[in-house]
C-alpha positions in Angstrom: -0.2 7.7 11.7 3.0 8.1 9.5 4.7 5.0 7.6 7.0 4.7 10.7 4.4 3.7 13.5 2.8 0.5 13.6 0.4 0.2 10.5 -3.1 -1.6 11.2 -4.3 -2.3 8.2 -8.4 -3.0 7.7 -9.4 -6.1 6.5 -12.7 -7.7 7.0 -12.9 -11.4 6.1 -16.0 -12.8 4.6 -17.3 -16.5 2.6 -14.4 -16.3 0.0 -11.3 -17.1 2.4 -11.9 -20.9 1.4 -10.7 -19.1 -2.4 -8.3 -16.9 -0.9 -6.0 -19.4 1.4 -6.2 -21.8 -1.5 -4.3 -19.7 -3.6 -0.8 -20.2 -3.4 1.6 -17.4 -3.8 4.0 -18.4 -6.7 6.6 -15.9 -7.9 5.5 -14.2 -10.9 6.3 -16.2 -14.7 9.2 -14.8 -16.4 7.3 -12.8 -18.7 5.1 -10.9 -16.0 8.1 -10.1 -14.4 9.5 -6.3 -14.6 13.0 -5.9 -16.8 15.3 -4.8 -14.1 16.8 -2.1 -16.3 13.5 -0.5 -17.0 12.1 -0.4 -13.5 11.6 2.9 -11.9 11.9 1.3 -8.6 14.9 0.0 -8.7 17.7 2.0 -6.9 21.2 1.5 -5.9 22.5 -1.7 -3.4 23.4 -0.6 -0.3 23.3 -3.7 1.0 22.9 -7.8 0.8 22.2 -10.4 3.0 20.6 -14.3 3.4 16.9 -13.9 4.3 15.6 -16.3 7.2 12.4 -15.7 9.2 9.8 -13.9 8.0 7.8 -12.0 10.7 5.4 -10.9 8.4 3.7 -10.0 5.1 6.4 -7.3 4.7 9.3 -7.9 7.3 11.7 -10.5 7.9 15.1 -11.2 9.6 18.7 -11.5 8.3 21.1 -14.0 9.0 23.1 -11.2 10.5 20.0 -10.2 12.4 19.0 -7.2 11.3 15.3 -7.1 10.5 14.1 -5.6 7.2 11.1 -3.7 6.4 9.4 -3.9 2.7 9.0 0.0 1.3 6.0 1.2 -0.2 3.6 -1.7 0.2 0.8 -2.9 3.2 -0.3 -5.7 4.5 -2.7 -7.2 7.0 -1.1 -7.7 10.2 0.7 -10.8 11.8 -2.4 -12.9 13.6 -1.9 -11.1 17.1 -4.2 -12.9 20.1 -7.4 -12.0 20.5 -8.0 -11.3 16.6 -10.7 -12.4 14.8 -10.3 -15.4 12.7 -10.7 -13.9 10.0 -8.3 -11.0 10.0 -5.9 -13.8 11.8 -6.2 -15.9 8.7 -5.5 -12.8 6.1 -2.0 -12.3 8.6 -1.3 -15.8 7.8 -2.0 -15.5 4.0 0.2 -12.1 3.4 3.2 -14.5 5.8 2.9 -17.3 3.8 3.1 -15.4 0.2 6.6 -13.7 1.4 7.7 -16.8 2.8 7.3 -18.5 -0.9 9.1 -15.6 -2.5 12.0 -15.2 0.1 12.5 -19.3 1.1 16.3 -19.4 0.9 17.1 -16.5 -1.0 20.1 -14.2 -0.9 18.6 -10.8 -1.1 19.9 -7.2 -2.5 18.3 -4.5 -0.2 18.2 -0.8 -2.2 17.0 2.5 -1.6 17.0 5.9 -3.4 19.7 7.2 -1.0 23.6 6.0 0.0 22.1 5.5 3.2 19.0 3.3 4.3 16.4 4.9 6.4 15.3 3.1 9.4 11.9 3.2 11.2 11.2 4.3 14.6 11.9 0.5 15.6 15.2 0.5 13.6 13.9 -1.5 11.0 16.1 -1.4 7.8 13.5 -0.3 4.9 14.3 -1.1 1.5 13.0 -1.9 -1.6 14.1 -5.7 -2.0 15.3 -8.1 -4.7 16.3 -11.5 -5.3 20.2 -11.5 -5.8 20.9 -11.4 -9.0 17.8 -12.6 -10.8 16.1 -8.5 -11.1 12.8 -10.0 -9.4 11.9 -7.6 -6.8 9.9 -9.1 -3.8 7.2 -6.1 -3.7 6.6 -6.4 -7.5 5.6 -10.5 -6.4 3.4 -9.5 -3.4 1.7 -7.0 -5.0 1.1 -8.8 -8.0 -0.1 -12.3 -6.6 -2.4 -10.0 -4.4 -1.5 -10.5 -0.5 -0.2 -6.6 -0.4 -1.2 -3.4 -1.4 0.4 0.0 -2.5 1.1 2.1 0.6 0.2 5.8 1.2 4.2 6.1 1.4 6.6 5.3 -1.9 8.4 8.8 -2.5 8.5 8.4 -6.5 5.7 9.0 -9.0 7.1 7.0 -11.6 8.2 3.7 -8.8 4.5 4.7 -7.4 3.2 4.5 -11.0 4.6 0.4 -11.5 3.4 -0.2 -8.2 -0.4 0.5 -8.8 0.0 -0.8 -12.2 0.3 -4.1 -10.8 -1.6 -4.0 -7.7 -4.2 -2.8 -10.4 -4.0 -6.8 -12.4 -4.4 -8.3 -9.0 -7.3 -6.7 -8.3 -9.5 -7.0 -11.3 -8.2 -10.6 -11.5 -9.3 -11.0 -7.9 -5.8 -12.6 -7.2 -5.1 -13.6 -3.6 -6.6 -12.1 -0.8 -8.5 -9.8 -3.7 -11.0 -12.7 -3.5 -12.5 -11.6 -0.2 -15.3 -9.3 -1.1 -13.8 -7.4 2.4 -10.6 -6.5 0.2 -12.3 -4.4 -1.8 -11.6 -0.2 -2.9 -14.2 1.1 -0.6 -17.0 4.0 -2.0 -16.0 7.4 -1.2 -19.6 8.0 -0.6 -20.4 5.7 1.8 -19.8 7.4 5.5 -20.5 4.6 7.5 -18.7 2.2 5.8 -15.9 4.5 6.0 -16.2 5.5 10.1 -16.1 1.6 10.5 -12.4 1.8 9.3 -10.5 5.0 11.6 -7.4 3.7 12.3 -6.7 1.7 9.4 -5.1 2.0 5.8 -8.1 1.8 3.6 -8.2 2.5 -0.2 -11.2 4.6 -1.3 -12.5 5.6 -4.7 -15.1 8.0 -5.9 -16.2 11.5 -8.1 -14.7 14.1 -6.5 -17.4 16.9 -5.7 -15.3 19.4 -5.0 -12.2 21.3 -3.7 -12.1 24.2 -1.2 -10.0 26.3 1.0 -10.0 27.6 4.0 -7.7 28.3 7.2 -4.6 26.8 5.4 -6.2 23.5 4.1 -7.6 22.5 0.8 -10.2 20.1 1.2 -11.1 17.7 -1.6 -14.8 16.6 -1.1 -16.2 13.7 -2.2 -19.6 14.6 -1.0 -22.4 17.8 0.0 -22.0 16.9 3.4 -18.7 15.6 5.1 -20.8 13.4 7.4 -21.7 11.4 4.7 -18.9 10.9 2.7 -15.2 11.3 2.6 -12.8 14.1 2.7 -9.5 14.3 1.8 -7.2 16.9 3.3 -4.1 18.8 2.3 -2.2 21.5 4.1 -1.7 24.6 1.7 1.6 24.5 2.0 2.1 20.8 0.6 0.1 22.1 -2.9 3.0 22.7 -4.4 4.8 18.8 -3.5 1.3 17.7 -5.3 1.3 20.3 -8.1 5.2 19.7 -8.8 4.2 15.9 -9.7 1.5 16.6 -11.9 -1.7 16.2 -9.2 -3.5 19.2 -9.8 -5.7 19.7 -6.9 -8.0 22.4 -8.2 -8.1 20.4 -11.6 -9.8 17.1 -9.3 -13.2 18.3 -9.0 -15.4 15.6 -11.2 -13.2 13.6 -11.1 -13.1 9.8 -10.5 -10.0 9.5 -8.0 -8.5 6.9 -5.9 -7.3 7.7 -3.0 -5.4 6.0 -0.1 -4.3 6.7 3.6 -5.2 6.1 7.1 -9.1 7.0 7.8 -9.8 9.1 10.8 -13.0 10.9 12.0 -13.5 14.8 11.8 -17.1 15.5 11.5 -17.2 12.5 9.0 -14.1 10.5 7.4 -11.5 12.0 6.5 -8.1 10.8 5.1 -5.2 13.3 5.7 -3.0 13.6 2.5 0.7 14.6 2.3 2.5 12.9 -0.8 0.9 12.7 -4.1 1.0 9.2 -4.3 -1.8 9.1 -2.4 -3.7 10.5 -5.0 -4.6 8.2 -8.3 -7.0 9.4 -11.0 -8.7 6.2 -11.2 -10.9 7.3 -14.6 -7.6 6.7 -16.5 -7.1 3.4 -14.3 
């Protein structure tokens, strides 16, 4: 399912919630926060506004009432009924960390383009900031820990800050990095990976190899695709990798990270078509 659709992110929620929904979501300290002139995610204004609701870890309403959409990040869910209370709770959390951030604030929306894109729902996406002050809101979720990098940022070097500071939160266990269930999954471990089809998942292993046949490259992280994950890439995408410096002949024995939505072709598999999605996690 492409960034457009509905995203259902996977999150199971175990003993360390009582950690995680203790943590508040404070904007970052001056000094952790990126210089606005050197941030490669940082593109022109096409747009301000006076933020009000939030709907969810990543989308809230203008005062105008146009709804906005945060770029390149994921996030668990709003608590829908019949969800556990668990993943219910991690909804909550991701809420509550953009409410802290956006609380009365007059926003800049900016994309690469003159233009904004919109989603299939007409959702404005855009990366965000705080007006005037440089601190951009994806920057805050990502580092505080209630959002990760999405499959979908259209940059190398924006895509490059992003997982540099998703990176912090994790080995500091900020946030909803607490839970043991928001963890970068094993590569080699097929069940663990089935249990997720249908949802954004982060996954990290040695790369056994990379074949091609029939038009696809197939990057294996296993001897049998049953048993461990498989990243594919049509053959005519190489050169989108190639042309930002992910090599994918060069990824066998490697340690990569990759990221995407996990579906089920004779085993899990993780369909790859920006190279974004593709982290060497060695030099990570």
């Amino acid at each position: 399912m492409g960034s457009s659709g509905i995203i259902r992110v996977g999150w199971w929620w175990g003993a360390a919630l009582s950690v995680v929904f203790c943590t508040g979501a404070a904007p970052l300290a001056a000094q952790d926060r990126p210089s606005p002139s050197a941030s490669a995610c940082r593109f022109p204004i096409f747009a301000t506004g006076q933020a009000t609701r939030v709907i969810d870890g990543r989308s809230f309403m203008l005062s105008d009432g146009r709804e906005v959409r945060l770029a390149a990040i994921e996030v668990p869910p709003a608590p829908e009924p019949g969800d556990s209370r668990h993943a219910a709770a991690a909804g909550t959390a991701a809420k509550a960390a953009l409410e802290s951030i956006l609380s009365g604030e007059s926003v800049e929306l900016r994309w690469p383009a003159s233009a904004p894109a919109l989603d299939r729902y007409g959702r404005i996406l855009a990366y965000v900031e705080i007006a005037g002050s440089g601190r951009a809101v994806i920057y805050e979720m990502l580092a505080s820990g209630y959002a990760r990098v999405s499959a979908h940022v259209g940059n190398m070097a924006c895509a490059a800050e992003l997982f540099s500071r998703e990176r912090v939160a994790r080995r500091a266990k900020l946030g909803l990095w607490a839970d043991p269930g928001y963890v970068v999954l094993s590569a080699g471990n097929g069940a663990e990976l089935l249990a997720e089809r249908g949802r954004f998942t982060v996954v990290e292993g040695k790369v056994f190899s990379v074949r091609e046949s029939g038009g696809t490259i197939y990057v294996n992280f296993g001897r049998r695709w049953a048993e461990a994950l498989t990243v594919t890439i049509l053959k005519r995408h190489e050169r989108i990798f190639s042309g930002a410096g992910v090599g994918l002949k060069r990824l066998e024995n490697r340690v990569v990270r990759v990221r995407g939505w996990v579906d089920e072709r004779n085993g899990p598999r993780i369909e790859a078509t920006r190279p974004e999605q593709i982290e060497i996690a060695e030099l990570n």
